[in-house]
N, C-alpha and C positions, 0 to 999 in steps of 0.2 A: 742200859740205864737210860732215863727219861732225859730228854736235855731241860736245863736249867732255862728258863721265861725270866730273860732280864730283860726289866723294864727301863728303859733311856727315857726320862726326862730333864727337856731341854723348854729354849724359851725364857720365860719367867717377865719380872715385871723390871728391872731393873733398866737400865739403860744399855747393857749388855749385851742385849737379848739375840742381835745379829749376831754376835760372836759367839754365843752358847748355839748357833743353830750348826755354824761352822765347825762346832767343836763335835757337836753329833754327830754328822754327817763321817766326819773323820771315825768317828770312833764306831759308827753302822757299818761303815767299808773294813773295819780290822775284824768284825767279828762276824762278818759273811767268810773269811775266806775258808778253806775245810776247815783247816784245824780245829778253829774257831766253832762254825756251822754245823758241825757233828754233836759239839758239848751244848751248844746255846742258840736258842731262840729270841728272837729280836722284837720287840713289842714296846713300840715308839710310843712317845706322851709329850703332847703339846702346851705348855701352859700361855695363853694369847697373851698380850699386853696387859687386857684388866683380870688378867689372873686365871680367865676361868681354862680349864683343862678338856683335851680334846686326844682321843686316845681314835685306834683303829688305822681306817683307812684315809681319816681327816688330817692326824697326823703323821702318817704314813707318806703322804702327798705334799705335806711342808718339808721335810725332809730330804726325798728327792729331791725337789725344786731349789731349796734352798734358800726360799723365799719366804720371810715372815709374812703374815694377814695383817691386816689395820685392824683394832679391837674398833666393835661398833659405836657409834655415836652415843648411844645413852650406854649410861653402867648399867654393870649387871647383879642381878638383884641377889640377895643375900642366897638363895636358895642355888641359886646356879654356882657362887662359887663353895656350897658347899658338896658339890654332886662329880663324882670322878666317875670319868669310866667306866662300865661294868667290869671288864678287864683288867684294869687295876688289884680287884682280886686276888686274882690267877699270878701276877709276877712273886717269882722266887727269892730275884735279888732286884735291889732298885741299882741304876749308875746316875745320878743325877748330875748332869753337868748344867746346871744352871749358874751362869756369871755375877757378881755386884750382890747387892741388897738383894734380901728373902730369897738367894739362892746358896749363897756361900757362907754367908753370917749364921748359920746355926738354926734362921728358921724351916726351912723344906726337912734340916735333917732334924728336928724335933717332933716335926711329922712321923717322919717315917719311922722314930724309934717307937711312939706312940702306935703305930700299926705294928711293932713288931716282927720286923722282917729286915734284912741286911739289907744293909747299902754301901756303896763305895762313898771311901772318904773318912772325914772325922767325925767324932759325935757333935750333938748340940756344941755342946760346951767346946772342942777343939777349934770347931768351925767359927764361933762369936768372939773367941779370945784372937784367933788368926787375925779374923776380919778388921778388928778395932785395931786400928794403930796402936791409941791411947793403952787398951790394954796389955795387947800384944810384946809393947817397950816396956810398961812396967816387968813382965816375966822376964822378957830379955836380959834386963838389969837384975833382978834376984838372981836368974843363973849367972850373974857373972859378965856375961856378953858383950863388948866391945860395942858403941851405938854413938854416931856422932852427937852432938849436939844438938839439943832440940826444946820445944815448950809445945805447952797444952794449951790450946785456945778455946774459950767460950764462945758462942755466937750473942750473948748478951754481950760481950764485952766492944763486939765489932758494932752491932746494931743499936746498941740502949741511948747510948750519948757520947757527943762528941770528946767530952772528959775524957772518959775512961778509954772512947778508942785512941784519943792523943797519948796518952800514958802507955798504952798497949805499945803503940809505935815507939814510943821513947823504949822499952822493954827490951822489944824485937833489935832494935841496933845496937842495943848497950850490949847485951848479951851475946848475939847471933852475928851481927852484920850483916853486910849486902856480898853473896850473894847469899839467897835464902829462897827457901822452896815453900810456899803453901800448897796444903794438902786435906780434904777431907776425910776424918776419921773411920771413916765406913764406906768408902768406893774401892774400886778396883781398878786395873786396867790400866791405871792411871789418870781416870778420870776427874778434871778438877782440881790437878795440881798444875800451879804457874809458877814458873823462875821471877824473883823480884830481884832489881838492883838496881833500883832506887825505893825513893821513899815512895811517890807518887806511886809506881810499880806491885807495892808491896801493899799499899792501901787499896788498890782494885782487886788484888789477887784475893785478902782478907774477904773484902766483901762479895767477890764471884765464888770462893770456895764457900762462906755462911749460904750459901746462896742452895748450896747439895747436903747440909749437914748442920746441926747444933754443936759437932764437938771437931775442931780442927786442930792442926797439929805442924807448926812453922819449925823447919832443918835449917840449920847452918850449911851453907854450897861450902865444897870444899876444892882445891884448885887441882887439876891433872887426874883425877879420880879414874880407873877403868873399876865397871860393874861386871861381875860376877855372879852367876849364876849356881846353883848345885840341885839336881833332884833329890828327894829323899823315899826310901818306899819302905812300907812297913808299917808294923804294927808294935809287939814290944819289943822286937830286935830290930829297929829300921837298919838301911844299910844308904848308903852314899854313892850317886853317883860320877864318875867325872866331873871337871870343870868346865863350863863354859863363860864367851865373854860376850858381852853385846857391845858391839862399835853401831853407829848413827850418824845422817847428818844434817841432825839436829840441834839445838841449844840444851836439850833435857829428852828423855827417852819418854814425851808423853805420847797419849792414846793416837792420834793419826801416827806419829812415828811407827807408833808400832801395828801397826794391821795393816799399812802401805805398804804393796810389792816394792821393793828396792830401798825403800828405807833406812831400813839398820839392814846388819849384818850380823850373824851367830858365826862365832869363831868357837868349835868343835873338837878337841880340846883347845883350851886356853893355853897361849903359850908361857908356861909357868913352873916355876921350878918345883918339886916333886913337894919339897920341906912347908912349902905355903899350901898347894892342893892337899896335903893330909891336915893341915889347921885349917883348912876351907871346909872338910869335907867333916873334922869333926865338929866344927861351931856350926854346921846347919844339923845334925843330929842331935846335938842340944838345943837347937831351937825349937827343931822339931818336938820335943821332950817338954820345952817348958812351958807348952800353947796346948799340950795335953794333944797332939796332930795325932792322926792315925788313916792307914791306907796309904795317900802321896802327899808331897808339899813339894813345892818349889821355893827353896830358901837364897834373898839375894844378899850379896854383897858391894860395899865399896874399897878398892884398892887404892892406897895412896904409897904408888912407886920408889916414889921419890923420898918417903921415912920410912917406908915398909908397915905404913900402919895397915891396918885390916880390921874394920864395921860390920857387924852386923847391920841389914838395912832391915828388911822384912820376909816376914813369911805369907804365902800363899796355898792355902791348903786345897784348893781344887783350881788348879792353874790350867790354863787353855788347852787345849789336843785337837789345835786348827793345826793346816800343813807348815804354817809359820813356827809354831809354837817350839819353845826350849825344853818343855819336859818331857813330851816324847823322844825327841832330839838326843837329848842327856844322856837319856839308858838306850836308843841304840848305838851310839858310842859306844857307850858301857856296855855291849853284849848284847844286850838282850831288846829284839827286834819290836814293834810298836803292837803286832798282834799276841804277842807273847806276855807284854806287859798288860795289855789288858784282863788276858785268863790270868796271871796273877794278881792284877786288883779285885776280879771280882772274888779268888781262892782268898784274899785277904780279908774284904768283907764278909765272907761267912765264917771263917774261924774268929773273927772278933763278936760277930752276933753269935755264935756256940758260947764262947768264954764270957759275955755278956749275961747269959740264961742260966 
């Protein structure tokens, strides 16, 4: 039998884009090894900075290296970023691990349903409801879902007048208190969330996060919390992985926390008693469900010990596969080894593109 030409694109425009290279490179080395290398063919796809795509031995050679290009000085003109690789073609199955904005939010995978050909991950529509906070919590909350406390922010309301952003602030502590978390509605990684605790705090955070986004989204801090992790994989019968925990020694688990060697720590299972990992494991398979996910997510939690309450935080529907990363991590725990999980993501995306046709 012919081996399968899966296409890895990585990169993209987001601010990510380092950590989508890492994420490749991880996932180039799981599907060289035989097992892998007998079934599937490797055929890298670069997308630079200003988007445009670079397939071959151009991106062949960022990959190895590991080293993103600087996108050139002038933009590039409407015609280059509509010109892919000849090669592009020829791929069977796409894996796109692109990180943040127009990687994860539902636009690359809108692309690709429009070409007609599987890819790993969610649909459009899985991947944009993931993506958005704002929408993400509404489905949370129709399934039912445990979610702390939270509000929806405008960027008019931070930016129009000092009015409305004073009444904002009166809002934010009446309701939430200090501590509180701003957050932009469509990043990742944890980019662009700041812990406020004060008022001062909370006003720069406002305006650093309008800063990445029009639609933001201010949490209640909650005291003693450990975060919890669960993979999820699948399609209409997803299945749960173990637990995991992330400890840090940080104020908040943001982006340098986490891609810094020593930083946090992944605790492998969670030590947790059996009765909470199966309501862990079944409230990220409803999450997974109500964001319409398909292929993998990474569903988080918040644990509050000390009432035994237990949060839904958010879902991640194509969550990292650097050497740090918890979702590879999860299901070797759980069995099943990081190159093994791959030939099941891409077996996943092509029975979903079959049952699609």
């Amino acid at each position: 039998m012919a081996k399968q030409r899966i296409g890895l694109l990585f990169g993209g425009r987001s601010g990510e884009h380092e950590v989508s290279i890492l994420s490749a490179r991880a996932i180039a080395q799981g599907l060289s090894v035989p097992a892998n290398a007998e079934n599937y063919e490797l055929h890298p796809f670069y997308i630079r900075k200003d988007g445009v795509w670079l397939g071959g031995n151009e991106a062949k050679a960022i990959l190895d290296s590991g080293q993103s290009i600087p996108a050139p000085d002038h933009a590039p003109d409407r015609q280059q970023l509509w010109q892919f690789p000849p090669s592009a073609a020829q791929v069977d199955v796409w894996f796109p691990i692109l990180h943040g904005p127009n990687g994860e939010d539902g636009t690359i995978q809108g692309l690709l349903q429009l070409m007609q050909v599987p890819f790993v991950g969610s649909s459009a529509l899985g991947s944009s409801t993931g993506m958005d906070k704002t929408a993400m919590r509404r489905l949370f909350a129709q399934a039912g879902l445990p979610q702390v406390n939270y509000l929806d922010v405008d960027r008019a309301e931070v930016w129009s007048d000092p009015c409305r952003f004073t009444s904002l602030i009166e809002t934010i502590e009446t309701e939430l208190g200090y501590p509180c978390f701003v957050k932009p509605a469509n990043l990742g990684s944890s980019v662009g969330i700041a812990k406020a605790k004060t008022q001062a705090e909370l006003e720069q955070a406002l305006d650093d996060a309008a800063g990445y986004d029009r639609r933001l989204m201010v949490e209640a801090g909650l005291p003693g919390i450990r975060e919890l992790e669960c993979a999820v994989l699948g399609n209409d019968f997803p299945k749960a992985s173990v637990v995991g925990e992330i400890t840090y020694d940080a104020e908040f688990y943001d982006y340098e926390t986490k891609y810094t060697d020593g930083r946090a720590q992944l605790i492998i299972p969670a030590n947790l008693p059996q009765a909470l990992v199966s309501r862990i494991q079944d409230m990220a398979i409803q999450g997974f469900k109500a964001v319409d996910a398909a292929g993998l997510s990474r569903v988080d939690f918040f644990y509050v010990e000390t009432t035994g309450e237990l949060f839904i935080n958010e879902i991640n529907t194509l969550p990292g596969f650097t050497a740090l990363s918890m979702y590879p991590q999860l299901w070797c725990a759980s069995g099943l080894p990081f190159e093994a999980l791959l030939d099941q993501l891409i077996g996943l995306a092509i029975e979903r593109h079959g049952k699609v046709e």
